[in-house]
C-alpha positions as protocol buffer text, in pm:
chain_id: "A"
residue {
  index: 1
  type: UNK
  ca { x: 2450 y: -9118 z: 3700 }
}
residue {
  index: 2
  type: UNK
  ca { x: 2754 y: -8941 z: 3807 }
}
residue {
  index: 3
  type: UNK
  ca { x: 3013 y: -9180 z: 3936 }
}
residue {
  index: 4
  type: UNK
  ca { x: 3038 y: -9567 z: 3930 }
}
residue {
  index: 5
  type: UNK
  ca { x: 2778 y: -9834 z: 4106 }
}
residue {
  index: 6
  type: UNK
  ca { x: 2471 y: -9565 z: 3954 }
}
residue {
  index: 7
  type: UNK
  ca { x: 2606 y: -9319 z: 4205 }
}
residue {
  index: 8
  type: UNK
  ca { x: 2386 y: -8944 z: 4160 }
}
residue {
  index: 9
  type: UNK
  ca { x: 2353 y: -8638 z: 4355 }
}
residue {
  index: 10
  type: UNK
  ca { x: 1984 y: -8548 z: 4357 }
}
residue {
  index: 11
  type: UNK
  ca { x: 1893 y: -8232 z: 4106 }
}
residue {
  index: 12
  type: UNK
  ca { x: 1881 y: -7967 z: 4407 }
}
residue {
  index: 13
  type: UNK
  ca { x: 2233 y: -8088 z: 4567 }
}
residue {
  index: 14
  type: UNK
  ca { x: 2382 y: -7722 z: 4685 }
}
residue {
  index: 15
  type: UNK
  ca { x: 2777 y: -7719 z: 4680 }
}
residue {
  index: 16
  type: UNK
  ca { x: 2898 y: -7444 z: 4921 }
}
residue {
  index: 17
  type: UNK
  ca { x: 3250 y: -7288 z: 4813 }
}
residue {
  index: 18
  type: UNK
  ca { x: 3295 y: -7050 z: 5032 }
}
residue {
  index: 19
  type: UNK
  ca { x: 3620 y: -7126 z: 5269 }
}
residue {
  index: 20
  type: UNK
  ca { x: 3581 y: -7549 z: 5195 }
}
residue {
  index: 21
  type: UNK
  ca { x: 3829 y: -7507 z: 4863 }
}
residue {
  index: 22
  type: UNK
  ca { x: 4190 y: -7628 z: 4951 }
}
residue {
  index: 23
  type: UNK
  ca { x: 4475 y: -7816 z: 4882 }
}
residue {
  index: 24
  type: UNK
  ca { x: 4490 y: -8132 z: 5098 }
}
residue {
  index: 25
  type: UNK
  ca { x: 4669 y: -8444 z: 5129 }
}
residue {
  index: 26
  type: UNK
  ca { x: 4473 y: -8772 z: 5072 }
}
residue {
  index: 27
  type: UNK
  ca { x: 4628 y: -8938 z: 5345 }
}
residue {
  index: 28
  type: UNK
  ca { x: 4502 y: -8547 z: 5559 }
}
residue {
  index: 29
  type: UNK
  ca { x: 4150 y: -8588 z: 5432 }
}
residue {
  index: 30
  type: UNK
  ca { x: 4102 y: -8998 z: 5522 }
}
residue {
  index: 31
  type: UNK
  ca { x: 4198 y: -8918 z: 5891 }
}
residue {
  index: 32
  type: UNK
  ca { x: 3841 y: -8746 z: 5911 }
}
residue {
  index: 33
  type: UNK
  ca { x: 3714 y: -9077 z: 5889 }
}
residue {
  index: 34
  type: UNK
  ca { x: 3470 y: -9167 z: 6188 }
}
residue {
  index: 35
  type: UNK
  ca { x: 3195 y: -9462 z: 6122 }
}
residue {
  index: 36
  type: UNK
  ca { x: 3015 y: -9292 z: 6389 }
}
residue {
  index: 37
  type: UNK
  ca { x: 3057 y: -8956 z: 6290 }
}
residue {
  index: 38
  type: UNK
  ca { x: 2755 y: -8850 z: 6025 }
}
residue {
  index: 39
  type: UNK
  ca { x: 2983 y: -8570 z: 5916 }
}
residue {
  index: 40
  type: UNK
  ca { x: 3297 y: -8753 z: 5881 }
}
residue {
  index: 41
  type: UNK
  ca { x: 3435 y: -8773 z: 5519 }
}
residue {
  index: 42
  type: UNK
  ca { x: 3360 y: -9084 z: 5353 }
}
residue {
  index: 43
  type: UNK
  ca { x: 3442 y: -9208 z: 5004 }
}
residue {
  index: 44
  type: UNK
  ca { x: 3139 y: -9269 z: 4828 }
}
residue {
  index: 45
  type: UNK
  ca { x: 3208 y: -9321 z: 4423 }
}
residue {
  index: 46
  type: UNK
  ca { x: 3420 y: -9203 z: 4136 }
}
residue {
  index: 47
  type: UNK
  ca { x: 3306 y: -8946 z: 3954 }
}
residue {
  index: 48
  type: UNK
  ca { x: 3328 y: -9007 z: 3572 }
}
residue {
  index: 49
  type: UNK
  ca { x: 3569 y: -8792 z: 3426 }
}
residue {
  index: 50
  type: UNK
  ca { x: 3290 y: -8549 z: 3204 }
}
residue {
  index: 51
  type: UNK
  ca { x: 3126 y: -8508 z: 3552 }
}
residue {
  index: 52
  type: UNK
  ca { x: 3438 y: -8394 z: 3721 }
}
residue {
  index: 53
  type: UNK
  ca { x: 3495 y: -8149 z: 3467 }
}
residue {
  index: 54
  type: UNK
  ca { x: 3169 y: -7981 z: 3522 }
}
residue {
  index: 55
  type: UNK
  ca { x: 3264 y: -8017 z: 3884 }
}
residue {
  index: 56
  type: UNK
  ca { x: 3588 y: -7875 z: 3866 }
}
residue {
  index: 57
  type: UNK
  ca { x: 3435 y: -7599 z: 3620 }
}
residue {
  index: 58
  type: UNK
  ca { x: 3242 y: -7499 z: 3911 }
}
residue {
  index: 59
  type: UNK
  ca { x: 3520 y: -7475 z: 4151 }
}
residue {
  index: 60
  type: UNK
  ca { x: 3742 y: -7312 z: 3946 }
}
residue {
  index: 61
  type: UNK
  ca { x: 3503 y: -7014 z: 3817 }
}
residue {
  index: 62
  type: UNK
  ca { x: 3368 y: -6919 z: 4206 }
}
residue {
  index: 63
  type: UNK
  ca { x: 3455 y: -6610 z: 4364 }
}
residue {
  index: 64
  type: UNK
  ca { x: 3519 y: -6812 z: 4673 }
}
residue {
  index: 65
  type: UNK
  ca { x: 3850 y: -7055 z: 4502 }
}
residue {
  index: 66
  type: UNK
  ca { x: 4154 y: -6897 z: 4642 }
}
residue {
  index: 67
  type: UNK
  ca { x: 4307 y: -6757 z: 4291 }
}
residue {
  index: 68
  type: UNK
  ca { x: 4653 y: -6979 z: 4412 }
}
residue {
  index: 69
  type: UNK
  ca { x: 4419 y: -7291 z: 4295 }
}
residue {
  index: 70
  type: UNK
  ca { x: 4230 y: -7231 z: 4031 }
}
residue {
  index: 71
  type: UNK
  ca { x: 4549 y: -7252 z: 3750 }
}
residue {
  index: 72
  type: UNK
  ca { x: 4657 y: -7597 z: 3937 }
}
residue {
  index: 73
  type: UNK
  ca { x: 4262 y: -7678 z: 3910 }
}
residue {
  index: 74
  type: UNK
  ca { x: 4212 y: -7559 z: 3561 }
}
residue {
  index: 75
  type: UNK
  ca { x: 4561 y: -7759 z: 3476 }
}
residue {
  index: 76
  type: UNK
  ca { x: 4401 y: -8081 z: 3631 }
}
residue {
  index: 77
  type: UNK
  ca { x: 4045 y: -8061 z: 3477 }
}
residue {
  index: 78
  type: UNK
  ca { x: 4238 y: -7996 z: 3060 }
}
residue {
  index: 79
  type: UNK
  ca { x: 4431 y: -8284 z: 3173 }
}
residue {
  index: 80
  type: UNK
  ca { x: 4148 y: -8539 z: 3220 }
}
């Protein structure tokens, strides 16, 4: 379980960095919200916060996270 309600990504779940790393707005990212879009960015859980921190580990040591984010990342994850 990663994130509240039993929420879990299965074992082979493939996170692709490259170019989908940026800095956006909440308020930006909710108006790609389309109930008939199967792409469309829906909230889904919470992630716990030792989950997020493996997450944000991730992000943060790719080749493909602009180096302008990964400090601000790195600050956020210590901070949790």
């Amino acid at each position: 379980m990663f994130g509240e309600g039993n929420f879990s990504f299965d074992k082979e779940t493939y996170i692709f960095f490259r170019e989908n790393v940026r800095k956006l707005e909440v308020t930006d990212l909710t108006n790609y919200f389309r109930a008939t879009d199967p792409f469309a960015v829906a909230s889904i859980t919470t992630l716990k916060n030792e989950e997020l921190k493996k997450l944000l580990q991730c992000v943060v040591s790719s080749t493909f996270t602009p180096e302008g984010l990964k400090a601000e990342l790195t600050a956020f994850k210590d901070s949790l």
